[in-house]
Backbone as a printed PyTorch tensor [residue, N CA C, xyz], in Angstrom:
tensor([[[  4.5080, -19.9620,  48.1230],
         [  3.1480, -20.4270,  47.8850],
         [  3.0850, -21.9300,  48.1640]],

        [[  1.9770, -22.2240,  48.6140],
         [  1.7950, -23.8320,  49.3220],
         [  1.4560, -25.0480,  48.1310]],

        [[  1.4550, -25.8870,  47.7290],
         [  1.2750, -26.4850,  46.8220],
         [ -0.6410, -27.1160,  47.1970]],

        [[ -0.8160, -26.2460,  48.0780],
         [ -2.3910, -26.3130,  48.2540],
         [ -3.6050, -25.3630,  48.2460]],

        [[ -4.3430, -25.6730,  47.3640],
         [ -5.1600, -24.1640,  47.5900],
         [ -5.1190, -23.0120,  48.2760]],

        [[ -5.1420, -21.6620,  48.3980],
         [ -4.7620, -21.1130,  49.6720],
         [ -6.5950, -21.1740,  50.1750]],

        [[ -7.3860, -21.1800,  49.6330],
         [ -8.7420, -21.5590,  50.5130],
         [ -9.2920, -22.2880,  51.0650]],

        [[ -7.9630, -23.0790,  51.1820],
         [ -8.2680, -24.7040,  51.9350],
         [ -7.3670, -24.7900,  53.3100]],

        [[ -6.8050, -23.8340,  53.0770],
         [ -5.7380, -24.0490,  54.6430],
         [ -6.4470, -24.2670,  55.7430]],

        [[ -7.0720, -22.9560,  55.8840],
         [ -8.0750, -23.5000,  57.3300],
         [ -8.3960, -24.7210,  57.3310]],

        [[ -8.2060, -25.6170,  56.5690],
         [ -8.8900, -26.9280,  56.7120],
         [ -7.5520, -28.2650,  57.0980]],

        [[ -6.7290, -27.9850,  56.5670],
         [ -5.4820, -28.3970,  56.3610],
         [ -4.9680, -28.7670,  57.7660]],

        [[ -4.3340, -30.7020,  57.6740],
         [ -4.3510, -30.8610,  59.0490],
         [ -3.0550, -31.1850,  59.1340]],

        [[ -2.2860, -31.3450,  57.8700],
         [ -0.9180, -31.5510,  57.8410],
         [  0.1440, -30.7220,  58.1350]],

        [[ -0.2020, -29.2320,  57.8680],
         [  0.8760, -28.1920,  58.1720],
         [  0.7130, -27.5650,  60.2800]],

        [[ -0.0430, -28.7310,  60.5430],
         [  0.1590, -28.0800,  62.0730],
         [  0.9870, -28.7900,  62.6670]],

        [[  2.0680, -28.4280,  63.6900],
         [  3.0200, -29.5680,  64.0880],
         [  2.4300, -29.4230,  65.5680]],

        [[  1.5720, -28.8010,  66.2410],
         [  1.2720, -28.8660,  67.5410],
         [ -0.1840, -29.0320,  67.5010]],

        [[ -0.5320, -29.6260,  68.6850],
         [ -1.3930, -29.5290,  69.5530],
         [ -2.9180, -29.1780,  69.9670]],

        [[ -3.7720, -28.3040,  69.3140],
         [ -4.6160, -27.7020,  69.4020],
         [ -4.6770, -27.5960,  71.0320]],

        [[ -4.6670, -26.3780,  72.0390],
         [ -5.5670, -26.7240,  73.1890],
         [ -7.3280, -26.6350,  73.1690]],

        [[ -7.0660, -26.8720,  74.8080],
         [ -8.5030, -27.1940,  75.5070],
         [ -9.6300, -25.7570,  74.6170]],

        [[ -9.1380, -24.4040,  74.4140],
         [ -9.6750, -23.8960,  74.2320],
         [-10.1650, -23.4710,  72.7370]],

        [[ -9.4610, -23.6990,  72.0920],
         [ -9.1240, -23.8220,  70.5780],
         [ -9.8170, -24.2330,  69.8140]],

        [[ -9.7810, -25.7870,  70.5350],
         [-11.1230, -27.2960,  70.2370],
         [-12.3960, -27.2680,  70.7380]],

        [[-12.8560, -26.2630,  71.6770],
         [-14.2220, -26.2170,  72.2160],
         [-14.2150, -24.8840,  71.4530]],

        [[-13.7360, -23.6010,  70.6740],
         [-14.0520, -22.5560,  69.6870],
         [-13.9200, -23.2390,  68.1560]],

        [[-13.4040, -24.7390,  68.0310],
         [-13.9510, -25.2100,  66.8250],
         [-15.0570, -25.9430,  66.8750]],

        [[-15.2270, -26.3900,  68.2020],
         [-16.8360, -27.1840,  68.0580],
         [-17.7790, -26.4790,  68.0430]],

        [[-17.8730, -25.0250,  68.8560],
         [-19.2760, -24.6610,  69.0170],
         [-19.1500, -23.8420,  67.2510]],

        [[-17.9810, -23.4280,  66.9670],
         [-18.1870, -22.5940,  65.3170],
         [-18.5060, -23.6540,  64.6790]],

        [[-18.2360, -24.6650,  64.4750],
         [-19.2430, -26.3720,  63.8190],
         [-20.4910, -26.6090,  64.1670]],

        [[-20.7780, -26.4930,  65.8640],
         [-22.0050, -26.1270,  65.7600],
         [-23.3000, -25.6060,  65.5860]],

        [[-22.6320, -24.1340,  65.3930],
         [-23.3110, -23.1560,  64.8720],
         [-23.6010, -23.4550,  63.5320]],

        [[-22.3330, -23.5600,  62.6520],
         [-22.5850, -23.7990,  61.5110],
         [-23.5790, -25.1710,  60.8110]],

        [[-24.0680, -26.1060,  61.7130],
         [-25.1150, -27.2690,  61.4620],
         [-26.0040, -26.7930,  61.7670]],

        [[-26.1720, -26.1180,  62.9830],
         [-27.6080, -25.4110,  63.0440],
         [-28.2690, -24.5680,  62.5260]],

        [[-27.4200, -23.5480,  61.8120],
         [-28.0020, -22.7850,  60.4620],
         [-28.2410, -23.4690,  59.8070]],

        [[-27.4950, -24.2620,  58.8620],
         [-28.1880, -25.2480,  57.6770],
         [-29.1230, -25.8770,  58.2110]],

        [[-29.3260, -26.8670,  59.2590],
         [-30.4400, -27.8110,  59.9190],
         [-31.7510, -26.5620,  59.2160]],

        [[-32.6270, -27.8500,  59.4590],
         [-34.6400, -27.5550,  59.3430],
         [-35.1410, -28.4720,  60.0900]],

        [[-36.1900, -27.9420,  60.2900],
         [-37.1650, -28.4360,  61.3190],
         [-37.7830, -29.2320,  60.6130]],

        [[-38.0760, -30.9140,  61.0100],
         [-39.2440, -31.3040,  60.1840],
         [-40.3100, -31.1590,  59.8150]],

        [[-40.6220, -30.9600,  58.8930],
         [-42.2980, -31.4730,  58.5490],
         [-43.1830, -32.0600,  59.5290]],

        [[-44.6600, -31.7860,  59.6290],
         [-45.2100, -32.7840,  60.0370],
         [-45.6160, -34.1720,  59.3010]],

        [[-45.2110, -33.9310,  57.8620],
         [-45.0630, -35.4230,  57.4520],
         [-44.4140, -36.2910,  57.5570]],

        [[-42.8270, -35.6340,  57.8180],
         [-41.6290, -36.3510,  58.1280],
         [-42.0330, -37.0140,  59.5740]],

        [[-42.4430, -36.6150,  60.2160],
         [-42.9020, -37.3100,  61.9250],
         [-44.1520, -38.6400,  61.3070]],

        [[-44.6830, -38.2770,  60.5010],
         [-45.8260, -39.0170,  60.7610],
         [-45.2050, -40.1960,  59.6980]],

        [[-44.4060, -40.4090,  58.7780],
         [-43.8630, -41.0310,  57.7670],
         [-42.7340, -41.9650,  59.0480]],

        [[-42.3640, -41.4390,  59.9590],
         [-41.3440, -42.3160,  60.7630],
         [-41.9600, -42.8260,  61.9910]],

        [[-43.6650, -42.5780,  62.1730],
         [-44.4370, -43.1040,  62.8600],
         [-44.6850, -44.1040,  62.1350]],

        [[-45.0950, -44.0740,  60.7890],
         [-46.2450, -45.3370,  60.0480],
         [-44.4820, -45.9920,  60.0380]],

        [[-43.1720, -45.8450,  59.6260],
         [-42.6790, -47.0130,  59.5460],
         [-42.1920, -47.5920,  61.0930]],

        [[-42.0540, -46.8970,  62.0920],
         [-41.8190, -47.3050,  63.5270],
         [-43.1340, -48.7470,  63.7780]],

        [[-44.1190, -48.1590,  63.3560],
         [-45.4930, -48.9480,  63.2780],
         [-45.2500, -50.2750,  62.5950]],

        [[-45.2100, -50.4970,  61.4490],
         [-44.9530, -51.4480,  60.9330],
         [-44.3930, -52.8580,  61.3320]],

        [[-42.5210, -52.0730,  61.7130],
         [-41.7500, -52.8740,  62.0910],
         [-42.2450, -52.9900,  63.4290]],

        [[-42.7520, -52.8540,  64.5370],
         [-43.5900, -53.1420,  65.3840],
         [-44.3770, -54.7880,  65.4180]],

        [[-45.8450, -54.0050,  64.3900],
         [-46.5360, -54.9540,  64.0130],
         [-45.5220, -56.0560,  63.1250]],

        [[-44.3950, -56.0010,  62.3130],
         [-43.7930, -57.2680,  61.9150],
         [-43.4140, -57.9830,  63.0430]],

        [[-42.7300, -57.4060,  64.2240],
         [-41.8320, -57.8350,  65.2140],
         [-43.1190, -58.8310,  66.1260]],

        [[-44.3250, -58.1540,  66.0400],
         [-45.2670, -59.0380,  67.1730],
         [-45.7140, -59.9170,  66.3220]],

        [[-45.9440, -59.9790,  65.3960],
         [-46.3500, -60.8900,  64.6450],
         [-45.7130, -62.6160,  64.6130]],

        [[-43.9440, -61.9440,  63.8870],
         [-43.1530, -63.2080,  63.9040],
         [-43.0630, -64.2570,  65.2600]],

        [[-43.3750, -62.5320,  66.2110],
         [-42.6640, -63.4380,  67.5180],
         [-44.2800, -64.3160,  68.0210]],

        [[-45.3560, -64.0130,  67.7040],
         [-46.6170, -65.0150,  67.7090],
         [-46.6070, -65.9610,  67.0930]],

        [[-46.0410, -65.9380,  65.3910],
         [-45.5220, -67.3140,  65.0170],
         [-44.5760, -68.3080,  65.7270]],

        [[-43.7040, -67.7450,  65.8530],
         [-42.3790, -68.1610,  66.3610],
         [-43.2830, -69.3560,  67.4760]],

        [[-43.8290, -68.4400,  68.4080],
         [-44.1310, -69.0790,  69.9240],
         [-45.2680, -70.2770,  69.3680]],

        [[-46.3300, -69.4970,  69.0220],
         [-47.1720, -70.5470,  68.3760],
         [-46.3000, -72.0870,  67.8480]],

        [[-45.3170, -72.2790,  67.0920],
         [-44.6190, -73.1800,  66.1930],
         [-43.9140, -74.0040,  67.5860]],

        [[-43.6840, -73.6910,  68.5640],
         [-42.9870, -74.2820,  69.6040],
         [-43.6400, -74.8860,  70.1580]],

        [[-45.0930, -73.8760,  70.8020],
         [-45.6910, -74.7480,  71.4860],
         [-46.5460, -76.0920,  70.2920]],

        [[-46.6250, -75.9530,  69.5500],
         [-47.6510, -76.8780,  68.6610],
         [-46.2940, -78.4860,  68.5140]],

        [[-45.1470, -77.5640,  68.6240],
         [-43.9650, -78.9040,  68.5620],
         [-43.5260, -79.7040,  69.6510]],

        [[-43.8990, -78.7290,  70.6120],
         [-43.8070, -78.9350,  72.1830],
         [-44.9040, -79.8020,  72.8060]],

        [[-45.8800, -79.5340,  71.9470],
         [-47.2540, -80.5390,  72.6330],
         [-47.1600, -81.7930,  71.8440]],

        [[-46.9840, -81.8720,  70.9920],
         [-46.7910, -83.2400,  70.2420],
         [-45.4880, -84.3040,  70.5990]],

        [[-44.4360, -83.4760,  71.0110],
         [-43.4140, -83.9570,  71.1470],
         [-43.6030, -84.8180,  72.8090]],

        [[-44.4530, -84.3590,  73.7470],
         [-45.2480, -84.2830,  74.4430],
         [-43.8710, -83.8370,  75.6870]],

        [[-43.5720, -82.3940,  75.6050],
         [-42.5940, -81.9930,  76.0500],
         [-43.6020, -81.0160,  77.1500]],

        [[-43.2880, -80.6610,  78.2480],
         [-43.9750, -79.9790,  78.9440],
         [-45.1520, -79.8860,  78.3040]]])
C-alpha cells in the first residue's frame, strides 16, 4: 500500500519515472478539456453588459487624463514660450 491515498494516484507525479508521450499528453489535454467545458457556463447578459459599463469607464478615465495631461503642457509650453 502507497503511503498516498489510493484516489489520488491518477494525480500523482512522483511515482512516474518516464516520459509521458506525444499521445498520452494530447489524451490528457482534450480529457481536461472536456472536463472545463462541462463545468464552464455561458454568460449572462448582465455579465456582458457589467464588463461593457466597466470597459467604458476606464476608457472615459483614460481620455480624460490624457486631455488633462496635454492641456497642462501646452498651457506650460505657451508660457514658457516654448514652441
Amino acid at each position: 500500500m502507497s503511503k498516498y491515498n489510493s484516489k489520488y494516484d491518477k494525480y500523482s507525479t512522483y511515482e512516474k519515472k518516464r516520459k509521458p508521450s506525444l499521445y498520452e499528453r494530447l489524451g490528457t489535454f482534450f480529457r481536461n478539456s472536456k472536463r472545463i467545458i462541462k463545468i464552464a457556463n455561458k454568460p449572462q447578459k448582465k455579465d456582458y453588459f457589467l464588463v461593457f459599463k466597466i470597459c467604458a469607464i476606464g476608457l472615459v478615465i483614460l481620455g480624460v487624463l490624457s486631455y488633462i495631461i496635454q492641456l497642462i503642457f501646452t498651457v506650460v509650453f505657451s508660457a514658457l514660450g516654448i514652441r
